[in-house]
KEVEXVEX-209906 format. One record per residue (C-alpha): z, y, x. Coordinates in steps of 0.1 Angstrom, whole numbers, plus 5000, padded with zeros to 4 digits. Each point is the difference from the previous one (the first is absolute). Layout:
BEGIN
ZYX/...
This chain:
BEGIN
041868263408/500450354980/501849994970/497050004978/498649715013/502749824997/500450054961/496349935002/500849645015/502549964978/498150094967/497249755010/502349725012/501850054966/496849954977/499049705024/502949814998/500850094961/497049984987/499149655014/497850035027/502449815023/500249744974/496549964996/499549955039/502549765011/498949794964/496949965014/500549995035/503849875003/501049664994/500649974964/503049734988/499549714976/503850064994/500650334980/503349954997/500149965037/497650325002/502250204977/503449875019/498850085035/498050324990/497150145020/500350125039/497550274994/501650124972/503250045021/498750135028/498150324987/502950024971/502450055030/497250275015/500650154967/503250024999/500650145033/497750274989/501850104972/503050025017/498750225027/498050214974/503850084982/502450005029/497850155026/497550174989/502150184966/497049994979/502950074969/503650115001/502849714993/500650184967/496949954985/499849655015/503649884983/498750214967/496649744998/501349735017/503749904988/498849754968/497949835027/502649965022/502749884976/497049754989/499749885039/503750035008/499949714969/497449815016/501650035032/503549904987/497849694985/499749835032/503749934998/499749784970/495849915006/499049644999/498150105031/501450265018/497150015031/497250084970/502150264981/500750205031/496749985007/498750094966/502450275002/498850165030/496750014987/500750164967/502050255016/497150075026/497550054968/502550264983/500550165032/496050035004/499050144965/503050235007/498450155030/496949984988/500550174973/501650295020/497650065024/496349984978/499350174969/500549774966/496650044993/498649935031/501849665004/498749864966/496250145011/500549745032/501249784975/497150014980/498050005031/501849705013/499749794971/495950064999/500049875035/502049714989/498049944972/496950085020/500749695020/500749764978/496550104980/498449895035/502249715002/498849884970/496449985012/500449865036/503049764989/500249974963/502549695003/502550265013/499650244981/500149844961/502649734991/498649665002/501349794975/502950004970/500350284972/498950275019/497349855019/497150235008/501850324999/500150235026/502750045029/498150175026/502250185026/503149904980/501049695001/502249974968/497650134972/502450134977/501250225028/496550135013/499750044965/502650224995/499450205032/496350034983/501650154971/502750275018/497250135017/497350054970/503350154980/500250255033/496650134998/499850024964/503550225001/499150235031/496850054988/498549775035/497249934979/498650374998/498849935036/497149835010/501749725020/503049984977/497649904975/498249755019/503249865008/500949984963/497649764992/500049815035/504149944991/499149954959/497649755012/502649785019/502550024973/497249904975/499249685020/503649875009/500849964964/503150164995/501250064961/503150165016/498050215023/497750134972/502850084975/501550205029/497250225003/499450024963/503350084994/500650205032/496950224989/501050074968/503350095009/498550235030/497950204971/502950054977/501950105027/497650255015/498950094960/503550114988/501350205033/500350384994/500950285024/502750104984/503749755006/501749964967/496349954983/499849685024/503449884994/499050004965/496949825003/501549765023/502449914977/497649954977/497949775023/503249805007/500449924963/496049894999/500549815035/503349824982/498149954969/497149835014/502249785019/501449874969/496249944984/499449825029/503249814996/498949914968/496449885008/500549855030/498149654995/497250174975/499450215037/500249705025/497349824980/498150325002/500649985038/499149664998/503849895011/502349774989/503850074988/501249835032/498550315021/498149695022/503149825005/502050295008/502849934971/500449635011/500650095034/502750254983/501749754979/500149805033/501050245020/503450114970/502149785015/500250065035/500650384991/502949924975/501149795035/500550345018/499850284976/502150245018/499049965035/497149845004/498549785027/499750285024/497250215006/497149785004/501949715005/499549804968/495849895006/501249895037/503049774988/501449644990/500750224968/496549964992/499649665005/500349904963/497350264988/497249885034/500649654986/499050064961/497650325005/499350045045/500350345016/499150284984/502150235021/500850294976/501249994963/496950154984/502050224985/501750305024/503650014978/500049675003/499550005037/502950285003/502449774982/499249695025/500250295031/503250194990/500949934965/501150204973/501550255026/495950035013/499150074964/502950274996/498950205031/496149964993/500850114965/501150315018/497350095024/497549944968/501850254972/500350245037/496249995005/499050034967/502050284995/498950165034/496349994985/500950094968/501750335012/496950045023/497449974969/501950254982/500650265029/497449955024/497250274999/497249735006/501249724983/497549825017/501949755022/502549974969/497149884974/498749765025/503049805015/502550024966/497449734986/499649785032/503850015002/500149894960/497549805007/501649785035/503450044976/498449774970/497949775021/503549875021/500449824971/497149785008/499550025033/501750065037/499850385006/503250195005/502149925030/497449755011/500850135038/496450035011/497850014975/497150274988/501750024970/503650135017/498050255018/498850134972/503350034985/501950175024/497050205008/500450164962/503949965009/500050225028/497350264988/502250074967/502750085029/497850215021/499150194968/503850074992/500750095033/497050275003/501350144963/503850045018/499150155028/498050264981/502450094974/502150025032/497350245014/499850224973/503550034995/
């Protein structure tokens, strides 16, 4: 196999097993558990076997085939690994050593992937397969819903009738629905005919599964793409100017928001509980106090006696709804300290790209998605959740801002 081909079969094994399509397969043609807190213990053998595939990859795509000198590597790289050597030191004190390690393992393998996959394809051309990826995603779960509508829309309960399609968890499709609508929108996708067409094919799915959170991302997420794009100059210290003054509108709307919070859930047709989410907080207050510095171990706390308490008042729910939350119960207040750290890293990374950057174009599209994944963790499972759509995305914008600083360097360098 030519080296070409291989980064070929990597790419496309990447978006299949990331995206979901492996999911989607062995859900409806694996043996699902009754048990999901056996399910989530255990873990899935596909997922480990083509995880290990990817991994080896990677490994042979740094280490063999040099697609990047270790400088560069160490210079994107080291927050990550201090954030892994944590997780891996975890398994020391985990409640369940067997699942951290192997939770490890696979967050490391998806870092390592969007690394490499960001060095060897184009920003832009990764977030077109993106796009293109999701339309195919949502693509099937539009024909799902007419040959098998009972797995397609939940059956049942609060949210009966709204739409899961290929994704199984709607909030999540939802979400997914939402990235990619935000991505043609800021790239300008739509311009072309099928970028269109897949605008309203994704817009369509969102619109059915029902998702307040999922709308007020691309609301939001669009309106902060056109002042983005709006207020960018040519010139440097005119969009350090501007950007400042975005930061003080961004800040002040926060605090509006702040302020009308309920007037805006009723709008939304929410409750002030978030659908149960702050219960499961307030339940979930003590077991963090219980181990505030360290945590559980990473992974370890849904897959323990330590959650026997919480399955017996509320059952499995396997994640805190809430991805802070989630990093307190995985590594504790040292997890928060290092994540707080790769997040003031990235957005300055994109910030100095928006400002410098001849295009801008990459810039005005992920600094809102990033804003965006960075205020909906509050509510919802999306940073460090190891294999999700929604980490992809993130380190996808994580490494790009990288790439970006990296070209800049080396052409200063050049025209030195």
């Amino acid at each position: 196999m030519t080296t070409l081909n291989f980064k070929k079969a990597f790419l496309a094994i990447s978006f299949f097993y990331y995206m979901g399509f492996l999911s989607f397969f062995t859900n409806i043609f694996g043996e699902s558990s009754n048990d999901a807190f056996t399910a989530y213990a255990t873990g899935s053998v596909a997922n480990q076997v083509v995880g290990s595939i990817l991994l080896c990859m990677s490994l042979f795509m740094l280490f063999q085939l040099r697609i990047v000198n270790l400088a560069n590597f160490f210079r994107s790289f080291y927050l990550w690994g201090i954030l892994i050597a944590w997780f891996m030191s975890s398994i020391i004190w985990s409640y369940e050593p067997a699942v951290s390690f192997r939770r490890v393992i696979a967050f490391t393998t998806l870092v390592l992937v969007v690394y490499c996959l960001v060095q060897n394809f184009s920003p832009k051309s990764l977030l077109r397969i993106f796009v293109i990826t999701v339309f195919i995603t949502a693509s099937i779960g539009l024909v799902e819903a007419v040959v098998s509508p009972k797995n397609a829309f939940i059956n049942g309960g609060i949210r009966s009738g709204a739409f899961t399609g290929f994704y199984f968890d709607k909030n999540g499709g939802a979400r997914v629905y939402a990235y990619a609508l935000l991505t043609i929108v800021g790239l300008g996708f739509y311009k072309e005919r099928w970028g269109l067409f897949a605008f309203f094919v994704i817009a369509l799915c969102l619109t059915m599964s029902r998702s307040a959170t999922a709308l007020v991302m691309v609301i939001g997420g669009g309106g902060l793409i056109f002042m983005f794009k709006s207020l960018r100059a040519k010139t440097p210290s005119i969009n350090i100017s501007r950007l400042a003054l975005l930061i003080l509108v961004l800040l002040a709307g926060g605090y509006l928001v702040f302020l009308l919070y309920e007037t805006l859930l009723e709008l939304l047709g929410r409750d002030s509980n978030l659908t149960n989410r702050t219960i499961i907080w307030e339940l979930l207050a003590p077991f963090i106090a219980e181990e505030f510095t360290f945590g559980y171990g990473f992974g370890a706390f849904w897959a323990s006696d330590a959650v026997s308490s919480f399955l017996e008042r509320w059952g499995f729910i396997g994640n805190a709804h809430s991805g802070y939350l989630e990093a307190m119960l995985q590594g504790g207040i040292v997890c928060i300290a290092i994540l707080s750290a790769i997040l003031f890293n990235m957005i300055y990374l994109l910030f100095k790209s928006y400002v410098h950057d001849n295009s801008g174009e990459l810039s005005t599209t992920l600094i809102p998605l990033v804003i965006i994944q960075i205020i909906v963790n509050f509510i919802g499972f999306i940073i460090l959740n190891h294999n999700s759509v929604d980490m992809f995305i993130f380190l996808l914008a994580f490494f790009v801002a990288n790439y970006k600083q990296s070209r800049v360097a080396i052409s200063n360098q050049s025209a030195v």
